[in-house]
C-alpha positions as CSV (number, residue, x, y, z in Angstrom):
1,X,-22.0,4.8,2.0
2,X,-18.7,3.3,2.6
3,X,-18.0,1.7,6.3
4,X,-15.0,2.8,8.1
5,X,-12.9,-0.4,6.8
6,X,-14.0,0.5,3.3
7,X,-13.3,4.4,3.6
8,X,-9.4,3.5,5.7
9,X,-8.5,1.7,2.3
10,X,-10.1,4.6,-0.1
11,X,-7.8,6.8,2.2
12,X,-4.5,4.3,1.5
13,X,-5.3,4.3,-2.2
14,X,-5.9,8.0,-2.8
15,X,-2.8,8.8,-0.8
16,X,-0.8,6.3,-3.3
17,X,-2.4,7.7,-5.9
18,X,-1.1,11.3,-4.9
19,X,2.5,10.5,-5.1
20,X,2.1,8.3,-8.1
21,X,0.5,11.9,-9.5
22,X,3.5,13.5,-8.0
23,X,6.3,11.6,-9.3
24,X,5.1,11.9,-12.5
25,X,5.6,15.6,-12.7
26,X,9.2,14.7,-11.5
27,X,12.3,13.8,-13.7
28,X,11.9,10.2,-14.7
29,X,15.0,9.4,-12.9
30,X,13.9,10.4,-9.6
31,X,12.1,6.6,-9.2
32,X,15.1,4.9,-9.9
33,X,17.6,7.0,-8.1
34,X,19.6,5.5,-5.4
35,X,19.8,7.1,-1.9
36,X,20.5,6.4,1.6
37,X,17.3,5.4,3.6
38,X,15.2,2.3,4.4
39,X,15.4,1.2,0.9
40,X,17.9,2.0,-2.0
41,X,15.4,4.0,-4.2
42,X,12.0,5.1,-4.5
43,X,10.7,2.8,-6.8
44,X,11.8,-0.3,-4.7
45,X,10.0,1.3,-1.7
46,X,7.0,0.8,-4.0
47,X,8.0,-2.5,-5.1
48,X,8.0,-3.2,-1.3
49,X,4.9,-2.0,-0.7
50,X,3.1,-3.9,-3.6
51,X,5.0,-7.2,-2.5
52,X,3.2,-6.6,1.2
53,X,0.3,-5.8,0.1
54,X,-0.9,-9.0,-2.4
55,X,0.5,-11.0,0.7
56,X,-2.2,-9.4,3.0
57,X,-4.5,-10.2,0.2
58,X,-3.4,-13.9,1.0
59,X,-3.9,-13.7,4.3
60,X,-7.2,-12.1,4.6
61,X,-7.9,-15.2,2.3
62,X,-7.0,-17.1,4.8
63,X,-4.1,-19.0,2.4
64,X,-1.5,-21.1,4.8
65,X,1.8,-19.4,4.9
66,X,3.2,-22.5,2.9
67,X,1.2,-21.7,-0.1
68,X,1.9,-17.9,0.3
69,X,5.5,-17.5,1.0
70,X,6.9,-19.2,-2.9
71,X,4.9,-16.4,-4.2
72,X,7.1,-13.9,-2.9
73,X,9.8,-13.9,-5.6
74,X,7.3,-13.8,-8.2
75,X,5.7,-10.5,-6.9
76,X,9.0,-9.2,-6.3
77,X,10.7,-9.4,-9.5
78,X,6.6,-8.4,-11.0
79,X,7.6,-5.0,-9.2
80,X,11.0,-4.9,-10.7
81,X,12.6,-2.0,-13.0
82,X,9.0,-0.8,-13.2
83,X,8.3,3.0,-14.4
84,X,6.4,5.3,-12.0
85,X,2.7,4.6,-14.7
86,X,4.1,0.4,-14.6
87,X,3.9,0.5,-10.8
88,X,1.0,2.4,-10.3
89,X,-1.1,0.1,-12.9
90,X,0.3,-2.4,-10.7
91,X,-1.1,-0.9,-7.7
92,X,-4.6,-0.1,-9.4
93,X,-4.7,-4.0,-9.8
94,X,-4.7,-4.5,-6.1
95,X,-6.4,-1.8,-4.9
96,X,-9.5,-3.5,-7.3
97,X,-9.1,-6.9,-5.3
98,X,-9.0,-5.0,-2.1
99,X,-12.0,-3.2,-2.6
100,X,-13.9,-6.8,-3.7
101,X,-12.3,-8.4,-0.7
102,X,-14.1,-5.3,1.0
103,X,-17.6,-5.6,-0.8
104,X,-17.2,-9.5,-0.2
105,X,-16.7,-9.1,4.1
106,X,-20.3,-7.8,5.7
107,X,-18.1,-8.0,8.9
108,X,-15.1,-5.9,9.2
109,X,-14.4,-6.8,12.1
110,X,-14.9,-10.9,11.5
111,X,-12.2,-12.9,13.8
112,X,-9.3,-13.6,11.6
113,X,-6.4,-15.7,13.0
114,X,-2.6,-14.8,11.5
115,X,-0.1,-17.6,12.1
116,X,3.6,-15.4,11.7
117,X,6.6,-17.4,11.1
118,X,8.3,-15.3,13.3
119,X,6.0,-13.9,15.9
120,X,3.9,-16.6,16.1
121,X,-0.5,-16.9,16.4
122,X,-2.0,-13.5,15.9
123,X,-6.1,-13.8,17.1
124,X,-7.3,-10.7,15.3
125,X,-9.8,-9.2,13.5
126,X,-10.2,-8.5,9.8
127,X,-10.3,-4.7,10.4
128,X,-7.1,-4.7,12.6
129,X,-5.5,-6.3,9.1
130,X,-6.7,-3.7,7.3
131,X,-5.7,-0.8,9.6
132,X,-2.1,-2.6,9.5
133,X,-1.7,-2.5,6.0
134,X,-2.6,1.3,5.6
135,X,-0.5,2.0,8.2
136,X,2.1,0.1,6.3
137,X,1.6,2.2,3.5
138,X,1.5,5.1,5.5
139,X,5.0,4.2,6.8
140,X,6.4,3.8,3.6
141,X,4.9,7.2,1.8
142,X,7.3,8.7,4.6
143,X,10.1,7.1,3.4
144,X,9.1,8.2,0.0
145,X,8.8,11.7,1.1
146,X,12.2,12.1,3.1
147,X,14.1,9.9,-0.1
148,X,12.3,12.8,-2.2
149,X,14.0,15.9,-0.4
150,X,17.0,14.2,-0.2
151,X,17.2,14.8,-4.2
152,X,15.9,18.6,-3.6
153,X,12.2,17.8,-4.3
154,X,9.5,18.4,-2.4
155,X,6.9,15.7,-1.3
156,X,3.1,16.1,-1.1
157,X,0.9,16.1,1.7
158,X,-1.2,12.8,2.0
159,X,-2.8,12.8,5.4
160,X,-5.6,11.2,6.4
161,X,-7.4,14.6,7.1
162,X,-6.3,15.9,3.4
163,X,-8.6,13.2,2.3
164,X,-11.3,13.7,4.3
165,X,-11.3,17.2,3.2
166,X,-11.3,16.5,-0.6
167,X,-14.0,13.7,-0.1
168,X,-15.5,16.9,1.6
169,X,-15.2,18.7,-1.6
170,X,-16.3,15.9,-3.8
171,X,-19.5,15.4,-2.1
172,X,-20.5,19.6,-1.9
């Protein structure tokens, strides 16, 4: 049985997974298409996202800022000019190191300290990290969705509660 921790990121993932689904029954063009909103198309949303997310996978690692920032450009141009199957192999890549970071913490809620260039020392807790990067992702899905409509498409519905009821389904 998965602990909360574990079943928050199954939530993040399958709700990727969803659009990915999605925008693959759309016009190829749609990922690439620029529009006016947070970021300049869909697929650099997701490059975003994917950028964010092997950084959290630092810091839960508990890697020093200095070695984690020059990694940045790398992961970056990695999400580049990617098709909507590219990114989301991408994605499947970090979800799997997620969910070994998850197998790998007994204590989800383990003290984890976060020193932000910006914002400065963060004491926290492993689960609060993880909550933050869903959320993240949950953020951005939103931007995806409203981007979507603004090219006449629909989006599709990836709350938390649509999860829990297909896990529902899945276990009947």
């Amino acid at each position: 049985m998965l602990n909360q921790s574990q079943q928050l990121y199954e939530y993040h993932v399958w709700a990727n997974d969803q659009l990915f689904t999605h925008l693959e029954q759309l016009p190829e063009d749609v990922f690439h298409a620029e529009v006016t909103s947070v970021f300049p198309s869909v697929s650099q949303t997701f490059g975003h996202m994917y950028v964010f997310e092997q950084l959290y996978m630092y810091v839960f690692a508990e890697v020093p800022n200095e070695d984690i920032f020059p990694k940045i450009p790398g992961w970056t141009e990695k999400a580049q000019v990617k098709t909507v199957d590219e990114m989301r192999q991408l994605f499947a890549g970090v979800a799997e190191q997620f969910r070994d970071l998850l197998r790998r913490t007994p204590d989800p809620d383990k003290a984890l300290t976060i020193e932000h260039p910006k914002y400065g020392r963060l004491d926290t807790h492993f689960s609060d990290i993880l909550r933050n990067v869903v959320n993240h992702g949950t953020y951005h899905r939103g931007n995806v969705t409203a981007m979507l409509r603004q090219q006449g498409y629909v989006g599709v519905p990836t709350d938390y509660m649509f999860y829990l009821m297909e896990q529902r389904e899945v276990q009947l």
